[in-house]
VMD Tcl script that draws the C-alpha trace (Angstrom):
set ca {
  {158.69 -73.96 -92.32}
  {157.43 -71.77 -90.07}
  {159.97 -69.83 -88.01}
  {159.58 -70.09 -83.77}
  {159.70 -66.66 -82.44}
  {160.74 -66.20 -78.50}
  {158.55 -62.77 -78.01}
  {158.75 -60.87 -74.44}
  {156.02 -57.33 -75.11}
  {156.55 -56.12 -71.68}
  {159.88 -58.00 -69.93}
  {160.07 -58.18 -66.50}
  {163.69 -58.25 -66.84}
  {166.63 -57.40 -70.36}
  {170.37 -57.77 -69.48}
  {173.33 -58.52 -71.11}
  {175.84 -60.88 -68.85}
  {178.64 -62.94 -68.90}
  {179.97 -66.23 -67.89}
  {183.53 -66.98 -67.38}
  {186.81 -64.97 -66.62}
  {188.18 -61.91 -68.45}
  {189.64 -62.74 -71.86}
  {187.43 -66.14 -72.09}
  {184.09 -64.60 -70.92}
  {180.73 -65.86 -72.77}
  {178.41 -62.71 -73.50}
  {174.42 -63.82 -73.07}
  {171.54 -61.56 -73.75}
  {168.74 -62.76 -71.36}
  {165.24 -61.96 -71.25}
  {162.33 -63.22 -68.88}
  {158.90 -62.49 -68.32}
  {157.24 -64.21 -65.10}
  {158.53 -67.51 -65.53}
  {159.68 -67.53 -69.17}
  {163.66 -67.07 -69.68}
  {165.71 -66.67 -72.80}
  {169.62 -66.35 -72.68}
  {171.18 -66.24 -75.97}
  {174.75 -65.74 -76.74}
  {176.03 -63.01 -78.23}
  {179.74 -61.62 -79.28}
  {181.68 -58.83 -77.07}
  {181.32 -56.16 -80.44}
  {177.39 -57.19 -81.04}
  {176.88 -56.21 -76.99}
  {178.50 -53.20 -77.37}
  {177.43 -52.23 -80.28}
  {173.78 -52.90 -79.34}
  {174.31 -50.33 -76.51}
  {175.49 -47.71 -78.76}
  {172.98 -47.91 -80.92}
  {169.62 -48.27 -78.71}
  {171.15 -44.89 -77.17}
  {171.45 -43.22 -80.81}
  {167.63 -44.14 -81.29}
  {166.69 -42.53 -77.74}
  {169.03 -39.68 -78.27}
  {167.32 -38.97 -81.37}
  {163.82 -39.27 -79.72}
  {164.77 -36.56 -77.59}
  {165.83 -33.99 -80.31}
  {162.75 -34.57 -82.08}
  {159.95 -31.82 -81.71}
  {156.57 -32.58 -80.66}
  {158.16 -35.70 -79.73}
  {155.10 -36.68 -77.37}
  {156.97 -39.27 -75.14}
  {159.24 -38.83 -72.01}
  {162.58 -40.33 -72.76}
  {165.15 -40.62 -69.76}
  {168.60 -38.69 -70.64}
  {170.21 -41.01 -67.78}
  {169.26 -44.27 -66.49}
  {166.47 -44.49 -64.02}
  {167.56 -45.77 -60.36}
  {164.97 -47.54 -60.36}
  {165.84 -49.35 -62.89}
  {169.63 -50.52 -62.44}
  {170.05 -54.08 -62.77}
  {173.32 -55.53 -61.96}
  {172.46 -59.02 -60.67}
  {173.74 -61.69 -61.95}
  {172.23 -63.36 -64.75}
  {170.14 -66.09 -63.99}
  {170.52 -69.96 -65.24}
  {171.62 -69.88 -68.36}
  {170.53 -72.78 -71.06}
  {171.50 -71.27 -74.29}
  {169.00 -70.62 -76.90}
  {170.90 -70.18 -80.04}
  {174.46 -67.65 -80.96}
  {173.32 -65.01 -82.68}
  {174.00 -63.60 -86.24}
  {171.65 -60.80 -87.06}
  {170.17 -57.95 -84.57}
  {168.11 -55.34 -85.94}
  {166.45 -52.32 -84.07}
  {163.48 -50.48 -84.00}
  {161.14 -47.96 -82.34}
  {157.26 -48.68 -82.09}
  {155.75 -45.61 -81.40}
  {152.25 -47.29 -80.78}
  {154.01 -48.46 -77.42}
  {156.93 -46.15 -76.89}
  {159.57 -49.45 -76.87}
  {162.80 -49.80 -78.72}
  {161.95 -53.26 -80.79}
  {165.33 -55.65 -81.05}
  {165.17 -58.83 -82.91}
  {168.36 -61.03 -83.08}
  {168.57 -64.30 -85.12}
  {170.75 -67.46 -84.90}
  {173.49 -68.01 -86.87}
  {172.78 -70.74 -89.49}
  {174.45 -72.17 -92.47}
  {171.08 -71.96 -94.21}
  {170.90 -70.09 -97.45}
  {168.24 -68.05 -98.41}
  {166.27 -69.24 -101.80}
  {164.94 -66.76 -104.14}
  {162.11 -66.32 -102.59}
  {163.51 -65.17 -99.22}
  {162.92 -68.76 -97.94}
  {165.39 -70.30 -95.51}
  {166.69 -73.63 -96.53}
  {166.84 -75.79 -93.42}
  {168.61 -79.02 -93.76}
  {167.03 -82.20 -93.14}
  {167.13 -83.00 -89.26}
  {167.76 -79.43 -88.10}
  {165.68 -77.54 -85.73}
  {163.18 -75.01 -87.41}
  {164.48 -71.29 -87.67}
  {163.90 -69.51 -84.59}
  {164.00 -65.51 -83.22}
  {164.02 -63.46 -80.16}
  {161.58 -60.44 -80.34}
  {161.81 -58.49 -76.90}
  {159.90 -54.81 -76.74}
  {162.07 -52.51 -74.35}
  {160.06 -49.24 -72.36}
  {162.49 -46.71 -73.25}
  {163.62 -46.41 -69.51}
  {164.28 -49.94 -69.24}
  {166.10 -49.72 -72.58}
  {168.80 -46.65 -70.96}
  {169.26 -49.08 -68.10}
  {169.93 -51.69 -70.75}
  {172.71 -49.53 -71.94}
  {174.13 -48.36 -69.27}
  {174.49 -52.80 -67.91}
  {176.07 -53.48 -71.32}
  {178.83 -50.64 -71.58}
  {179.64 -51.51 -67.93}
  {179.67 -55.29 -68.71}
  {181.37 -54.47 -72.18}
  {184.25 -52.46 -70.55}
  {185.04 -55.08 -67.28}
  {187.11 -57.37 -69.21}
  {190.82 -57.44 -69.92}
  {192.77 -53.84 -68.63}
  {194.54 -52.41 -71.90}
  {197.78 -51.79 -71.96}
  {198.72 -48.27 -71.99}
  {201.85 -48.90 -74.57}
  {200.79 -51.22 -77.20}
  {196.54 -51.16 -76.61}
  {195.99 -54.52 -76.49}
  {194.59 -56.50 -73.45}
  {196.61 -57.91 -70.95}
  {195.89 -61.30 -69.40}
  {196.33 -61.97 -65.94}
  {198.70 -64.18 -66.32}
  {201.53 -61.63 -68.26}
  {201.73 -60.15 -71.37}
  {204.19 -59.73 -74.37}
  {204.29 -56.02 -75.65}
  {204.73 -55.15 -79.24}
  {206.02 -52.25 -78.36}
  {209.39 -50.93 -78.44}
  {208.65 -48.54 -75.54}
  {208.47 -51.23 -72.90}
}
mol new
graphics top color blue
foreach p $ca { graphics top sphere $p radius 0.5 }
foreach p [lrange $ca 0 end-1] q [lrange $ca 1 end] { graphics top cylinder $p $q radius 0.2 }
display resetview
């Protein structure tokens, strides 16, 4: 079965969001291109990690001699994004992200996949049970000054949740919290 790939080359618009309060929040990568919109959900750790690691590939861009393209150090005003996301329908939760660089295009490459129960046969086929929806992928191309504004979003939207308390390190809800520590 062939597998459905959502692929944005040149997005008008990459974000990581959230729905919901502090502590119960829903993390959704979204993705559009004119008209077309992804929003896929991710985990708090895959967000944050993603961040982290699109800025090791441009920090490593940088050091490299010859290197002939112009990667941004900082984020690009022009650039910021912190609207809201958009409607959200989600696509699938993801499992897998992996990252890239294309040099033919100067974009960081990210491709997540669902989570699925399928196995994989010997042949690196996936399995999909009878009745299920066929595999599926997100493939979005990021200019690299649109991927430093992507990082910047995400650690912001990464580090708004819960405040951590400064005796135990856990979060704190809003509604109280019971310290494991004997300094309190």
């Amino acid at each position: 079965m062939a597998t459905r790939v959502h692929e944005f080359d040149w997005p008008d618009r990459v974000v990581v969001g959230t729905l919901g309060l502090p502590g119960a929040r829903t993390f959704y990568l979204q993705v559009r291109a004119g008209t077309q919109i992804i929003s896929i959900a991710l985990e708090k750790q895959q967000s944050a990690l993603l961040a982290e690691k699109i800025d090791e590939i441009l920090d490593q861009l940088i050091t490299i001699d010859g290197n002939p393209f112009s990667v941004p150090t900082n984020t690009p005003v022009e650039l910021v994004d912190n609207d809201q996301l958009e409607v959200v329908q989600e696509q699938f939760r993801t499992g897998a992200v992996g990252l890239g660089w294309d040099p033919t295009t100067a974009q960081i490459v990210m491709e997540a996949y669902p989570i699925t129960d399928a196995d994989a046969d010997g042949n690196g086929e996936w399995l999909v049970e009878e009745g299920t929806d066929e595999p599926e992928m997100l493939r979005v191309r990021i200019p690299v000054g649109s991927a430093r504004a992507f990082t910047k979003r995400t650690r912001e939207i990464v580090g708004a949740g819960r405040p951590i308390c400064p005796f135990c390190g856990y979060p704190m809800d809003a509604d109280g919290h019971n310290c494991p520590s004997p300094e309190v």
